[in-house]
C-alpha positions in Angstrom: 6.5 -12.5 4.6 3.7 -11.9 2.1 0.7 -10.3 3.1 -1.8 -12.5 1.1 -4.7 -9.5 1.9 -3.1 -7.6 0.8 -2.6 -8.6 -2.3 -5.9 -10.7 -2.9 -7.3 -6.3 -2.8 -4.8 -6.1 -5.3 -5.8 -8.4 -7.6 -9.5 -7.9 -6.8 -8.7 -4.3 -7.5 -7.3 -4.9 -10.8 -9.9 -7.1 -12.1 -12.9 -4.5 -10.8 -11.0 -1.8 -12.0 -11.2 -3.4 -15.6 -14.7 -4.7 -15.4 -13.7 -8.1 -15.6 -16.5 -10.2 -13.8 -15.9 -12.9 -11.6 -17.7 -14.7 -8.5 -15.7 -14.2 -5.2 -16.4 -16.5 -2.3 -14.7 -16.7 1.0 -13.7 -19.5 3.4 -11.8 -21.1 5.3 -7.7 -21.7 4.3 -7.6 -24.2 1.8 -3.8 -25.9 1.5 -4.2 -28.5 -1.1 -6.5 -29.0 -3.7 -8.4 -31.6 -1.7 -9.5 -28.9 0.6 -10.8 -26.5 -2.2 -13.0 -29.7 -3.6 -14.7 -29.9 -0.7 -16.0 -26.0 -1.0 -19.6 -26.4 -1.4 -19.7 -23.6 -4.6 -17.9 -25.4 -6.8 -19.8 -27.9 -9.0 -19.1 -30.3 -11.8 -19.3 -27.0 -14.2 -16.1 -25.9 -12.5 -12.1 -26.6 -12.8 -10.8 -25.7 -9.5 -6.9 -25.9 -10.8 -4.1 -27.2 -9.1 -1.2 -24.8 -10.2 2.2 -25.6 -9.3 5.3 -23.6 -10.0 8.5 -25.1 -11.4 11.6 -24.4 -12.2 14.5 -25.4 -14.3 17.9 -26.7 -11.8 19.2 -23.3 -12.6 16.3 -21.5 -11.3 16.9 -19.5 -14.7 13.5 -20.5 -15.9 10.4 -20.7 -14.6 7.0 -22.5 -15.2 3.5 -21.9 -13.5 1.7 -25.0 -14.5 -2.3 -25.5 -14.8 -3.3 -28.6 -14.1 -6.9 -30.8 -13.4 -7.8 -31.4 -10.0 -7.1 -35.0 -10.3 -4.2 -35.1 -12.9 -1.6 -37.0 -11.6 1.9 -34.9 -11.7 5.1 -36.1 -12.7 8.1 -33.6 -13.4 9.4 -35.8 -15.7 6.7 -35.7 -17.8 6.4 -32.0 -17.6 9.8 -31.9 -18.0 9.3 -33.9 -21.4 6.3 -31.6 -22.7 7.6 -28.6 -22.1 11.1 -30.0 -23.1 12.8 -28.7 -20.3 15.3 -30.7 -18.5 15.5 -31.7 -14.3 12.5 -29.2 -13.5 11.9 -29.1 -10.0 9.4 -27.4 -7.9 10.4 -23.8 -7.3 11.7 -22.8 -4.2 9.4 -20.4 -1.9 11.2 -17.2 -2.3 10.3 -17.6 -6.0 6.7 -17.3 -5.0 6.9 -14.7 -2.9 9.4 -12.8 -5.1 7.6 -13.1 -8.1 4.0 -13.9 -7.4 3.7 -12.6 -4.1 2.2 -15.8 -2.9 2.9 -18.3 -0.6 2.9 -22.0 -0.9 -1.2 -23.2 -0.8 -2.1 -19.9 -2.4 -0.7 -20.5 -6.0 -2.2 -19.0 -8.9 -2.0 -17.6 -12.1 -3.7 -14.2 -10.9 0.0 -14.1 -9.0 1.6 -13.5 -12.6 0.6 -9.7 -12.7 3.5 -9.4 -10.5 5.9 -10.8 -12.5 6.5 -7.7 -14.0 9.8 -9.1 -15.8 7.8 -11.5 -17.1 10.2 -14.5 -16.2 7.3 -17.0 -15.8 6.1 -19.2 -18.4 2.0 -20.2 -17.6 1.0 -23.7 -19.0 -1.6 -25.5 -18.7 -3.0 -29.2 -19.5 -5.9 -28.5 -22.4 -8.4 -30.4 -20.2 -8.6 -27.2 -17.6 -10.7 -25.9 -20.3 -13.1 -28.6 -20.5 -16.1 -27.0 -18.5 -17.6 -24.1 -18.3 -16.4 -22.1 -15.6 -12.9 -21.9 -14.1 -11.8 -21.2 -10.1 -8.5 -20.3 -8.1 -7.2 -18.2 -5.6 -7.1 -14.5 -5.5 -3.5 -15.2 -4.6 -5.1 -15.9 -1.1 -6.5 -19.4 0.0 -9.0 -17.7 1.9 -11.3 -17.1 -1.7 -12.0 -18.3 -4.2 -12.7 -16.3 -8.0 -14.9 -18.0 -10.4 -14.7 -17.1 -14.2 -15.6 -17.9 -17.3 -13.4 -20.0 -19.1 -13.8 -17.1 -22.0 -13.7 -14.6 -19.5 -10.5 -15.9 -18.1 -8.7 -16.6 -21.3 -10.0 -13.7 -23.5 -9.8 -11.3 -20.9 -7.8 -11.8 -17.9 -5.1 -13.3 -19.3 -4.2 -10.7 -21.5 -4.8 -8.2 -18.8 -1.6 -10.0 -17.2 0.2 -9.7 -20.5 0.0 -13.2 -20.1 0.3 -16.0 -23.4 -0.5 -19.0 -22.0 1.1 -22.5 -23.5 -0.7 -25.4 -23.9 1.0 -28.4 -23.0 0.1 -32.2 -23.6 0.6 -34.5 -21.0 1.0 -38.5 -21.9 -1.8 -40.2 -20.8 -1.7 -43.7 -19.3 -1.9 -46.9 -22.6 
C-alpha cells in the first residue's frame, strides 16, 4: 500500500528543493472533486482539476488527463481526441506503481515517479483559464496552489513533463 505522506514530503521536497513556490493547505480527505470544491481556500481564481488516469485495453499506454471541475467525462470522447481506441480507466496498481498514488489522490505531481516516462499528461485547454491552479500533493489531505505560469513553466518541466493539449467536443 502507498504511503501517501510519504510521498506528499516527497514531492513537497522536490518542489522546495527547486524553489518552486506554491501555497500548501491541509484538510480533511477529499475523495472526489466535489469534496475539494467545498475547501474554503479555493476561489473563483482557482482550477481545482479533476485528473483521471486512463489507459488503453492493453494497459500498453497510459494517459493522465486534466480536466475542469465540472467537465463532464466521456472515454469515448477522450478516446476520440487523443485518438486512442477503448481507453478505460487505469487499474489501481497503475497508480500506485507508477504515481505512487492511490485512487482520490490523483495528480500530475504523481508523474515524477514515472521515471520510464510511460504516462502521457493531457489536459482540456480550459484548466488554464484562471489564474491560479490546485491539486494534490499526491495526498488528499493538501492541497498546492500554483500559478498557472508557475505550474506550466516551471514544474512541469521539473517532471520532464510535455503536456498535450486536448480538445474536447463541446455540446451543439
Amino acid at each position: 500500500m502507498t504511503d501517501l505522506l510519504s510521498t506528499r514530503r516527497e514531492v513537497l521536497s522536490l518542489l522546495d528543493d527547486n524553489g518552486i513556490p506554491y501555497e500548501l493547505y491541509e484538510h480533511e480527505r477529499a475523495f472526489t472533486i466535489d469534496d475539494c470544491l467545498r475547501m474554503p481556500f479555493l476561489g473563483p481564481d482557482v482550477t481545482m482539476c479533476k485528473n483521471i488516469l486512463l489507459c488503453n485495453r492493453q494497459k500498453t499506454r497510459f494517459y493522465l488527463m486534466l480536466l475542469k471541475p465540472h467537465t463532464p467525462f466521456r472515454t469515448a470522447v477522450v478516446s476520440k481526441a487523443l485518438g486512442v481506441s477503448r481507453l478505460s480507466f487505469a487499474p489501481e496498481d497503475a497508480l500506485e506503481g507508477r504515481l505512487h498514488l492511490t485512487s482520490g489522490s490523483v495528480s500530475p505531481l504523481g508523474l515524477w515517479f514515472d521515471k520510464a516516462q510511460e504516462i502521457t499528461l493531457c489536459y482540456e485547454p480550459g484548466v488554464r483559464d484562471t489564474p491560479r491552479i490546485a491539486f494534490h500533493p499526491c495526498d488528499n489531505a493538501a492541497t498546492v496552489i500554483f500559478t498557472q505560469q508557475v505550474f506550466w513553466e516551471k514544474v512541469l518541466p521539473l517532471l520532464g513533463v510535455t503536456p498535450v493539449e486536448v480538445a474536447l467536443e463541446t455540446a451543439p
